[in-house]
N, C-alpha and C positions, 0 to 999 in steps of 0.2 A: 378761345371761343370757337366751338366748332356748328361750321353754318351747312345747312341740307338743303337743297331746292324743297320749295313749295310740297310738300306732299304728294296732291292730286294731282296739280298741274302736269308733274312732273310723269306718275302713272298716266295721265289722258296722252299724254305726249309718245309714252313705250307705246300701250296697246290700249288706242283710241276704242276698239272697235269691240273688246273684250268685254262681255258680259258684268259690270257690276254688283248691281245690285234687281233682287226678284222680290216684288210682294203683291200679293192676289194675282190681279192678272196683267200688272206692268213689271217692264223689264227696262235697265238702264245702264245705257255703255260706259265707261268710264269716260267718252269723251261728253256724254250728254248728262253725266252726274257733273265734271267738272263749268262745265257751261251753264246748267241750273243754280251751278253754288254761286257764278259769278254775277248771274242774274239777282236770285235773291242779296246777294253781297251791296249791288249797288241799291236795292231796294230799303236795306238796313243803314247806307250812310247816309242815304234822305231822310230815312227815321231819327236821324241825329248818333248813330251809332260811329264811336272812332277809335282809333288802335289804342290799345289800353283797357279801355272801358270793360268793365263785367258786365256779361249780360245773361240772364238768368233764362233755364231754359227748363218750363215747366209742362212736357209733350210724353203722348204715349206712341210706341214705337210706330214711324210711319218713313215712307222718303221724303218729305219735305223736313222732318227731324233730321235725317241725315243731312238733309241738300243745307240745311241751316247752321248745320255743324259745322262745315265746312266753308259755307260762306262767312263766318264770324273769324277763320282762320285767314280769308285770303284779305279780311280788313284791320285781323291782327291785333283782333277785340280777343278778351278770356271767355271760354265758357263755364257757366258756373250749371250743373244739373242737378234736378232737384227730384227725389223720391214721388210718386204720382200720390203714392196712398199717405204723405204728411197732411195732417189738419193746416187751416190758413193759419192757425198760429203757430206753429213749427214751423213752418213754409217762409210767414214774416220772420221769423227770428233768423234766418238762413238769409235771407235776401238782404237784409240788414247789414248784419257781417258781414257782408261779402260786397258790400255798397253798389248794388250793381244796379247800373242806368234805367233798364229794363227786363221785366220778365214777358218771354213770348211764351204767349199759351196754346194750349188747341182753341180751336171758338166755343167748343160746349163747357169748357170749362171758366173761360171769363166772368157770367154771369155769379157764378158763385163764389168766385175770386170776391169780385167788385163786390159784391153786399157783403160779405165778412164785414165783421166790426174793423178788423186785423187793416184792412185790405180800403177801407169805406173812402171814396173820395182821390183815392191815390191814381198819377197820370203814367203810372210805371207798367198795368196790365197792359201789354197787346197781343190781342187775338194773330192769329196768323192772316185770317184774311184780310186783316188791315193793312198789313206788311203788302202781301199778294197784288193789293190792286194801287201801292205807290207808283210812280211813273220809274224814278231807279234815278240816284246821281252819281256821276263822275266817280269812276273808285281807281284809287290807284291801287295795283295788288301788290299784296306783298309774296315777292317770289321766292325769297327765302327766308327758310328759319332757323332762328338761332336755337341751337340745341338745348341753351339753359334755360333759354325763354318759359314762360306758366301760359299753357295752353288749355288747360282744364283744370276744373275746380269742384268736390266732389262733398259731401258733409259725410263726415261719419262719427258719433255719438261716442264719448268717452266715457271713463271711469268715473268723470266728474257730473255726469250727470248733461251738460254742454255740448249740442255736436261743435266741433270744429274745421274749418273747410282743410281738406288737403288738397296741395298745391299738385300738378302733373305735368312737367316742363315736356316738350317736342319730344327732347332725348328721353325723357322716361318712357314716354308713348314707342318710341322706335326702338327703341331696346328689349321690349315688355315685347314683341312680335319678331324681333331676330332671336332673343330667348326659347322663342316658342317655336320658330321656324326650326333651330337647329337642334330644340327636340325631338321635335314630332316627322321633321324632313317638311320637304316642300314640292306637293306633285302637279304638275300641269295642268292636270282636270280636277285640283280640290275646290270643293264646296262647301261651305260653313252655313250651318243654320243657327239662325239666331232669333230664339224663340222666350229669351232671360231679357230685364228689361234693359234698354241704352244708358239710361240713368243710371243704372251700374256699372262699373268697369268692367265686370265681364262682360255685358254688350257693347260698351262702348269699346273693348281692346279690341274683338273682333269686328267693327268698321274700320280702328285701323289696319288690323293685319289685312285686310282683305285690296286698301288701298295700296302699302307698303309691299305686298305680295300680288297683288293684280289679280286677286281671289274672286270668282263669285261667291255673293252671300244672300239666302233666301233668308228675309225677314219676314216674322209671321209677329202679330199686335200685342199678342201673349200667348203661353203656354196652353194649349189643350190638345191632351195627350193623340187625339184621334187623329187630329190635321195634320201635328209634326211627323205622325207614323206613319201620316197616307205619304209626305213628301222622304222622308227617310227609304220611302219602299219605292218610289216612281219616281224622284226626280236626280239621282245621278248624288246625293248629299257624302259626303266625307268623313265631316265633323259635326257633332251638334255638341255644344255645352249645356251641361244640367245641373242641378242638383239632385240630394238622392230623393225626394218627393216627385222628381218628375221621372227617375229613372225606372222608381216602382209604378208609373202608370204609365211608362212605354215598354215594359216586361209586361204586363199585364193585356197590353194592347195586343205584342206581337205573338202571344199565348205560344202554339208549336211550329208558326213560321220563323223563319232567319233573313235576316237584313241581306241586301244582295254584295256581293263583292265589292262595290265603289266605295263601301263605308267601311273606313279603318279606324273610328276615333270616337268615342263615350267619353267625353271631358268633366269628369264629376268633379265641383270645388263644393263649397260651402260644410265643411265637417266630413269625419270618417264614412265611410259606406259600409253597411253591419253585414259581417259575412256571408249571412246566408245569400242578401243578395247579390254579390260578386260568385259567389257558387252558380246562382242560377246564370250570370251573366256569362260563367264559362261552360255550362252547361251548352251555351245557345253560343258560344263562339262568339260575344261582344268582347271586342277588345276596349278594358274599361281603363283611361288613364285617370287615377287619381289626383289630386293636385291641392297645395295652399295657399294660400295669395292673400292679399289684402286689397284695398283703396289704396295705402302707402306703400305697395308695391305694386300698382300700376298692373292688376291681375294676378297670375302665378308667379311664384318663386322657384317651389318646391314641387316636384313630378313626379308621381311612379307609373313606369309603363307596363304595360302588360304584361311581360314577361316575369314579373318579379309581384303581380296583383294576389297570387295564393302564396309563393313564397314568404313574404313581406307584406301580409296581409293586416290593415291597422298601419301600414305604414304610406307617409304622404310621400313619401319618395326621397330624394337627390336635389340637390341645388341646381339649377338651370347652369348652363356655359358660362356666362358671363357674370353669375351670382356667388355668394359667398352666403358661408352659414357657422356659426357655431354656438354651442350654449353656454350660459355666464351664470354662474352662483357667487354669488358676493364680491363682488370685481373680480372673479378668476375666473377662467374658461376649465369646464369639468373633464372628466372622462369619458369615455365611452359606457352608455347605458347610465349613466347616472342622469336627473331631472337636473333643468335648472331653467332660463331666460331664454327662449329660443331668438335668435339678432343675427340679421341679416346683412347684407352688404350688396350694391351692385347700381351701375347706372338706370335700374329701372324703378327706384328706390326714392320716392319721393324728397324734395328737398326741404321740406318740412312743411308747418301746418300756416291758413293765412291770416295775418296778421296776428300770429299767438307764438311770440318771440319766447316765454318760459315754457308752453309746452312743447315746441319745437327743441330746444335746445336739454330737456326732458329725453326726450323719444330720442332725438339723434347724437351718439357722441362718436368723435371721429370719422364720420361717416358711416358707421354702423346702425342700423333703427332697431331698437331695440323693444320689442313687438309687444311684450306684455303677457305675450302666450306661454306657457310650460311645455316641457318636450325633452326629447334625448335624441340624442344617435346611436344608431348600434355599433359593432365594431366593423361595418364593412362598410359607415357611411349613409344611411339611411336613415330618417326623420321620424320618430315619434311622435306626434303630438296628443298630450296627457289632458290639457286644459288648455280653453280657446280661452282668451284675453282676460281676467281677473271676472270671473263669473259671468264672461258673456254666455248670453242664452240664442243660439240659432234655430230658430223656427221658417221651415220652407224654406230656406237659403238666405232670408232676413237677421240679418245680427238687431240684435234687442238687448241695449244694457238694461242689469235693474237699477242702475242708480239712478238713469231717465225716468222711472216708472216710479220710483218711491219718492223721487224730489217732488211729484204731481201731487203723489196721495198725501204727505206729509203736508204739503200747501192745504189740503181739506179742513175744516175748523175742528171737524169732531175725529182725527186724528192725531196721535201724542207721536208714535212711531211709525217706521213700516218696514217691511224688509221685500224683496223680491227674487223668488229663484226659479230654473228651469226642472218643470218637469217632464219624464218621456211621455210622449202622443206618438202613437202609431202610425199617425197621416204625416205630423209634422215635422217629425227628429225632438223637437222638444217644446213646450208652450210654458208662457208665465206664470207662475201663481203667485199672489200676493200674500204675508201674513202683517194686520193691522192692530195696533196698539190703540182702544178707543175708553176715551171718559165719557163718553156719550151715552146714546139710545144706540143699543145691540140691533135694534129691530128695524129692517131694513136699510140696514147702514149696507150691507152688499152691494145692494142693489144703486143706491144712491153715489158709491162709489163708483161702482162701476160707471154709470152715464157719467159723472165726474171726469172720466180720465180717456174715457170715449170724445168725449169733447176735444180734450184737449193732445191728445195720440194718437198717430196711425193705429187703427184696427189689430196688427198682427202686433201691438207691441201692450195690447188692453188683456190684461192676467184671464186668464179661464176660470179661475175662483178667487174669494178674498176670502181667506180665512179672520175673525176678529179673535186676537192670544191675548192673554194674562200678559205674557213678555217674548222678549226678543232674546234668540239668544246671543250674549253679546261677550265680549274676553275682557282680561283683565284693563285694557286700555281704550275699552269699552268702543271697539271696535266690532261691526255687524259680524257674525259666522254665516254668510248665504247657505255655507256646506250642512251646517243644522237643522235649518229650517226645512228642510224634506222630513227629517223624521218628527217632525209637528204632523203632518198629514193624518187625518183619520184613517187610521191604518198603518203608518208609517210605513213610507219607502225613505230604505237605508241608502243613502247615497243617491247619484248619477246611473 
């Protein structure tokens, strides 16, 4: 068992006095984010919060989100984080599963927590200002962590239609930021901004790198391209993570000015970046690291750095230091340039899913997670990826399964079948569209569906059209074809 001092603790200790964390117009040293976390920490074991315990954490990005983050570790409670844009029934179905004591929320969100039908009556919501104005009891801290220990708890939506939480022990977290350190290097005046939400692993990896590295990090509430470009250009920034929706509207932003020399790092995850805009990116001297990663790997894996962005264009990069990669066709590891299972390897590599013993042991053999994704190498080492997870659909950097979206519509009376696949949007990389199998009334069945699944879906996961078909096209073992289903379109587009 390998044991690490306390995190923060341990950074307030190096360099008390070093800038943490920036958002509007406060600023917080490492020794007065650690002392806020111990504060709220004692505030949450008066609330009845104790080592063990899940506690659900349903906030939009702020410091007291962070200061809470951290205080849940120094009592050695799990955090379980929870998407802001899920309906309260997605939301219960999550909190459920993960049996956790309490969800703390922002306070404007409470009121509509508590009237949900989902939600009606339950002693589990609290506001944060409830927490805020307890008096605080007794905490003993816990100063160190075990590296295997589950430190965060994260949902991400399968194949089956079910999200599942994935588990992210200490060591995953510290692994996932010396990975990245010994990519990207590590300089004395980096600055990360984090403008992707916490609830994410890509926000949430950069709070840890910033603690594990004594990094400042401006956090701003959400993306909007104007604010991050005023602070990309004024405030000394380094690094900012994106996807490519927000990259195309800080190109856009910085029209025929250029970023000033502090900033060496465009971190694009969520899917490939479409050439032209890496063209423009090298045009204008942004050094764009590509990257793929998951929830069950704890952020990035796989990097391409700039030097190799037009060479190996399309391509996600190299395995990180301490990671491992190769591709599997039918229990055998392929060739070079041949498709197959892209399966990873490495201490930042989730330990599997919580309490879901067959899909966990599904997903991991030997230690290997075997991602679901398609991909190759080339022969100098470098990563393909052909197709994201068995027809995930990313929109805005949100992963969207259809089997979520069709398990909804098929629950509708006047639906026999459904099927759900991604099509291109220019704004979003790609958006839902449904094709529906109906004995019903034709007429306004769109429309009805649609509210339908609004109801009961985040927003970016509700299809942009519902086609009603004669049939689905399906194979011999009368399995759905998602890949067909585009050339149904009025009009038909042929593929992805």
């Amino acid at each position: 068992m390998t044991i690490l001092p306390n995190f923060l603790m341990k950074r307030a200790a190096l360099t008390p006095n070093r800038i943490a964390l920036e958002m509007e117009d406060r600023s917080v040293t490492f020794f007065e984010l650690y002392r806020n976390s111990l504060n709220w920490a004692g505030k949450l074991v008066e609330l009845g919060v104790k080592r063990g315990d899940r506690i659900s954490l349903f906030m939009a990005n702020s410091l007291e989100l962070v200061e809470l983050l951290f205080a849940l570790k120094n009592i050695g409670a799990i955090t379980v984080l929870h998407n802001l844009r899920l309906t309260s029934k997605e939301l219960f179905y999550q909190v459920e599963d993960a049996e956790s004591r309490f969800i703390l929320v922002d306070d404007e969100r409470e009121i509509g927590l508590k009237e949900s039908k989902e939600f009606m009556g339950t002693q589990k919501i609290v506001p944060v200002s409830k927490v805020f104005r307890l008096e605080g009891s007794d905490l003993t801290v816990v100063k160190e962590f075990s590296l295997e220990e589950i430190d965060t708890i994260m949902y991400t939506s399968g194949t089956t239609g079910f999200p599942k939480g994935v588990k992210q022990t200490y060591g995953n977290h510290f692994w996932s930021a010396t990975g990245s350190a010994l990519n990207m290097g590590l300089h004395e005046e980096d600055c990360w901004l984090l403008a992707v939400p916490i609830f994410h692993i890509s926000g949430l990896s950069i709070l840890m790198r910033s603690v594990i590295y004594g990094m400042r990090v401006i956090i701003h509430k959400r993306f909007e391209a104007e604010a991050v470009h005023q602070d990309l250009m004024e405030r000394q920034v380094s690094i900012v993570s994106v996807v490519t929706t927000m990259l195309s509207g800080l190109l856009e932003q910085l029209g025929s000015e250029s970023y000033p020399p502090s900033f060496r790092c465009m971190l694009v995850g969520g899917g490939p970046v479409p050439k032209s805009v890496l063209e423009e990116c090298m045009r204008k001297s942004i050094p764009v690291y590509q990257t793929y990663g998951m929830t069950e790997t704890c952020s990035q894996i796989v990097t391409l750095s700039p030097d190799f962005s037009m060479s190996k264009v399309g391509s996600a990069g190299k395995a990180l230091f301490p990671c491992q990669l190769k591709i599997m066709l039918d229990g055998m590891e392929v060739e070079p340039n041949e498709t197959g299972e892209i399966v990873v390897k490495g201490p930042n590599v989730t330990t599997g899913y919580y309490n879901r013993e067959e899909s966990t042991s599904e997903a991991i053999q030997d230690g290997w997670l075997y991602t679901g994704d398609l991909g190759y190498v080339d022969e100098e080492g470098f990563l393909f990826v052909v197709d994201r997870r068995s027809d995930l659909i990313i929109s805005g950097g949100e992963n969207v399964y259809p089997a979520e979206i069709e398990a909804i519509l098929v629950s509708h009376p006047s639906v026999k079948d459904a099927g759900v696949t991604g099509m291109p949007d220019h704004r979003w990389g790609q958006v839902p569209v449904a094709f529906v199998v109906s004995d019903g009334e034709k007429e306004f069945l769109e429309e009805a569906l649609l509210s339908f699944v609004r109801e009961q879906l985040a927003g970016y996961k509700t299809p942009k059209k519902i086609y009603v078909v004669e049939r689905l096209p399906r194979n011999a073992s009368n399995k759905l074809m998602r890949r067909e289903l585009l050339k149904m379109l009025p009009g038909g587009v042929g593929g992805h």
